[in-house]
C-alpha positions as CSV (number, residue, x, y, z in Angstrom):
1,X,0.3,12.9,20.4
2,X,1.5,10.9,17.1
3,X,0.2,13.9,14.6
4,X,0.0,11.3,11.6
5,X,-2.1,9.1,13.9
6,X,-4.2,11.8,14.1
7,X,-4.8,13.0,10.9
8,X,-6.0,9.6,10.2
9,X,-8.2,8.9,12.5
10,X,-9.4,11.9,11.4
11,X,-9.8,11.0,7.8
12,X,-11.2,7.9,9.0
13,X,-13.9,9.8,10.7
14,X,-15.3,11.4,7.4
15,X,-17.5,9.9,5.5
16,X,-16.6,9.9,1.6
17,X,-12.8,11.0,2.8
18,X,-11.7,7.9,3.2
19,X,-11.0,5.1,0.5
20,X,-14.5,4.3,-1.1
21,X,-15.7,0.8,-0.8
22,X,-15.9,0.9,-4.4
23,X,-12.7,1.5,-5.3
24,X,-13.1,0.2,-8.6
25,X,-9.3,-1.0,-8.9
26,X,-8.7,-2.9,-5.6
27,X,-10.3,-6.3,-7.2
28,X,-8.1,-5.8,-9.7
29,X,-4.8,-5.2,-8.4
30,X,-6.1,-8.1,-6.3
31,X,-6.5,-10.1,-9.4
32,X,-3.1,-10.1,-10.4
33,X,-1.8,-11.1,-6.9
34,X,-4.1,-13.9,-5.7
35,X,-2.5,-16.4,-8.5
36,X,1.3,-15.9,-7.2
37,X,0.0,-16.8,-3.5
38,X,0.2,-20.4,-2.0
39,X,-2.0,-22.0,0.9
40,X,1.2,-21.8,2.8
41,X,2.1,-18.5,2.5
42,X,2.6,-15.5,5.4
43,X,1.4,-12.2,4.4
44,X,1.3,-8.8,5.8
45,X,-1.3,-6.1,4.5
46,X,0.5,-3.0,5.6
47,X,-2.1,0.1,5.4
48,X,-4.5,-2.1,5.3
49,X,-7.8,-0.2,6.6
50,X,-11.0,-1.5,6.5
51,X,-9.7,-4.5,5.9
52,X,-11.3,-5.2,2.8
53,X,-8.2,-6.8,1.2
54,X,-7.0,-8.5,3.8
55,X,-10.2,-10.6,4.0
56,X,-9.8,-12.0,0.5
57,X,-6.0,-12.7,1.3
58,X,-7.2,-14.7,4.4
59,X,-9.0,-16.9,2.2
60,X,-6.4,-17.7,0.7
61,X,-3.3,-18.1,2.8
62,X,-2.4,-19.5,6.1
63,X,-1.3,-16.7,8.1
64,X,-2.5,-12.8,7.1
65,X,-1.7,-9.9,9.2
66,X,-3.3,-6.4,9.1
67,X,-1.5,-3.5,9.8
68,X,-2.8,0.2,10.0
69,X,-1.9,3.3,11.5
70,X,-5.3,4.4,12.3
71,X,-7.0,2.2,14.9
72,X,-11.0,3.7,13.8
73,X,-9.6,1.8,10.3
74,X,-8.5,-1.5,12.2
75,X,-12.2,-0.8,14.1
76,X,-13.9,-1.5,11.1
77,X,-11.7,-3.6,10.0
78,X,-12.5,-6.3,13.4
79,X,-16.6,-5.5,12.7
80,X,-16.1,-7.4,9.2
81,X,-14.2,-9.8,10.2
82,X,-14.8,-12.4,12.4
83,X,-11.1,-14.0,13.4
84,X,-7.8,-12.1,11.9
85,X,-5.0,-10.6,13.6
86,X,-4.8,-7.0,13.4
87,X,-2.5,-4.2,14.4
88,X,-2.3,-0.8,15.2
89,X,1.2,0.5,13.8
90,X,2.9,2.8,11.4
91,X,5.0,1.9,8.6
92,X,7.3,4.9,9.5
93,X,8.2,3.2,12.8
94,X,10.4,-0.4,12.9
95,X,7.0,-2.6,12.7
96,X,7.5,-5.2,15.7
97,X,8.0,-8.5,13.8
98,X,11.4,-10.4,14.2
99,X,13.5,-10.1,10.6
100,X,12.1,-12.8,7.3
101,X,8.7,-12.7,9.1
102,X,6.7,-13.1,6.4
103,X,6.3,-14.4,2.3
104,X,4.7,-11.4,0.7
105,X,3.7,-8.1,1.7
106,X,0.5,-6.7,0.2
107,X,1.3,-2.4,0.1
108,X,-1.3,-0.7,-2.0
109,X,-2.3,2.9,-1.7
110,X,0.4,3.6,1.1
111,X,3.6,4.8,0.2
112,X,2.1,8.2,-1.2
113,X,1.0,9.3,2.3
114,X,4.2,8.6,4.2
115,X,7.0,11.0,4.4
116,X,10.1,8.8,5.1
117,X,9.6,6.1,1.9
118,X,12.9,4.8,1.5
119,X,12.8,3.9,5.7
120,X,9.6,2.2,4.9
121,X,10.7,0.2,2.3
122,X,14.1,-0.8,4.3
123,X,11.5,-2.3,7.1
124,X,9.3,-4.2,4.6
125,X,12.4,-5.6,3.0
126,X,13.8,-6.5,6.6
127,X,10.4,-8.3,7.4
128,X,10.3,-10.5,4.1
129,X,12.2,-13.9,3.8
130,X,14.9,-14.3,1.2
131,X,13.4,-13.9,-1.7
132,X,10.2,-13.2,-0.6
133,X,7.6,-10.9,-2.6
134,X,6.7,-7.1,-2.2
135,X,3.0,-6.1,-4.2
136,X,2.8,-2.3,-4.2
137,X,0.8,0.1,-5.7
138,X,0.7,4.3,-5.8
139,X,-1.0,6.7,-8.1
140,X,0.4,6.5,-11.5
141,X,2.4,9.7,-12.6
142,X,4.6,10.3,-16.0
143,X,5.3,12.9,-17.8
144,X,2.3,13.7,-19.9
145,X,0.0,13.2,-17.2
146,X,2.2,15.1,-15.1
147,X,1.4,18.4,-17.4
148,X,-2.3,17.8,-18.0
149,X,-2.6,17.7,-14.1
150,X,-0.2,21.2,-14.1
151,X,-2.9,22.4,-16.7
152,X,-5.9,21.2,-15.8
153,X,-6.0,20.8,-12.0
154,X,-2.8,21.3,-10.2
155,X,-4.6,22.7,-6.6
156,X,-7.3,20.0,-6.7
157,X,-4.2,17.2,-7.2
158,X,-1.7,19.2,-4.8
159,X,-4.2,20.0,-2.3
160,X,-1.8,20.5,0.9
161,X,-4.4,19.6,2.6
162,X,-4.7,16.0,1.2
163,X,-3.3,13.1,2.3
164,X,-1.2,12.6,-0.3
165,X,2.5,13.2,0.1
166,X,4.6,12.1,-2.1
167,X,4.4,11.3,-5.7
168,X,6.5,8.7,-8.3
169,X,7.1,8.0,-11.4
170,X,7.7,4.3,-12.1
171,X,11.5,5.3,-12.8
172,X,11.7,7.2,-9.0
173,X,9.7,4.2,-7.7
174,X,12.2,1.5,-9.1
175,X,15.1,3.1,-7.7
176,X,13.7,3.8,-4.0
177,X,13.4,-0.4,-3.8
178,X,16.6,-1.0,-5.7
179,X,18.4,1.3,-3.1
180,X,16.5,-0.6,0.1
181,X,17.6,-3.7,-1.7
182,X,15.2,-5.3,-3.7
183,X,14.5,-6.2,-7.2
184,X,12.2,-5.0,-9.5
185,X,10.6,-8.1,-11.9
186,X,7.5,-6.1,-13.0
187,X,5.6,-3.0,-13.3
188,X,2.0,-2.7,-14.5
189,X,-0.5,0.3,-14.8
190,X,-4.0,0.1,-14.4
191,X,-7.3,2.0,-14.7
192,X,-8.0,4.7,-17.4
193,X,-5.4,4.6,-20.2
194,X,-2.1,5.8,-21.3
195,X,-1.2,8.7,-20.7
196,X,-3.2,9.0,-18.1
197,X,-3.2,5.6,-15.6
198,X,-4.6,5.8,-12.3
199,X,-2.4,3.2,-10.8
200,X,1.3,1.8,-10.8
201,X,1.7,-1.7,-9.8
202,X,5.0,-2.9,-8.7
203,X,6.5,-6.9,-8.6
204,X,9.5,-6.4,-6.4
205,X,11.7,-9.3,-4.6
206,X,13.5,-9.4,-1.7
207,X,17.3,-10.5,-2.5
């Protein structure tokens, strides 16, 4: 049995375990994507759930793909949306599209839960065209918030039995995707405030 598989079809199972439909910073990481996206353009939503953001990309771009490991997530997923092509894959495998498949790839809330990151980032950058555009996000983690959580809630945070695997810091972060060959034009954190971000948004192109 494919253990990660799973474990998230078991989170998908759980009411209130799984990412909330009110994630109050998915419209806005979505915000600063939409404006960089053209009519024309390919895009694969890898980890992408429910679905909920690879609806609004569908509106606005000719072909969208959803990819998730967890086929209860792509279930819901097909329930809210009427056409769409969807897939049942994991990002640690070699996802089955042919090299420069696609314009943009839309990676938000994923790379924390996957143990082999630098792999996954080698496939995402095979799959883009020449300069084509990676959007990812991950929980936000520096130094100062690094110590409050040490202080304040370090088994809550760590739980081992959480989903969440792996943790960056924007410098970690910019070199994993400069060593699977892409490069970094922007970072931006979101939610709260400094020191303490929820979020670290990443602009990263293909070479």
């Amino acid at each position: 049995m494919n253990s990660a598989r799973d474990f998230y079809e078991r989170y998908w199972a759980k009411p209130g375990q799984a990412p909330p439909a009110d994630d109050p910073l998915r419209e806005p990481r979505l915000a600063l994507l939409l404006p960089q996206l053209a009519s024309t353009d390919r895009v694969l939503d890898v980890g992408c759930g429910d679905g909920r953001a690879t609806r609004v990309l569908a509106g606005r771009c000719r072909q969208v793909v959803g990819v998730d490991i967890s086929p209860q997530a792509l279930r819901a997923a097909k329930q809210g949306s009427a056409g769409g092509r969807w897939l049942c894959a994991s990002l640690e495998g070699d996802l089955p599209f042919p090299d420069s498949s696609f314009d943009v790839v839309h990676c938000c809330e994923v790379i924390e839960h996957l143990l082999d990151v630098p792999g996954a980032l080698r496939v995402l950058h095979r799959i883009l065209r020449p300069g084509g555009l990676l959007f990812l996000s991950t929980p936000y983690h520096g130094l100062l918030k690094n110590l409050a959580i040490v202080l304040l809630g370090f088994e809550r945070h760590f739980d081992p039995s959480g989903p969440h695997i792996r943790f960056f810091t924007t410098r970690s972060l910019s070199r994993l995707l400069r060593e699977a060959g892409f490069v970094v034009e922007k970072t931006r954190c979101l939610g709260r405030f400094w020191p303490v971000w929820m979020n670290l948004v990443v602009w990263a192109r293909k070479e």
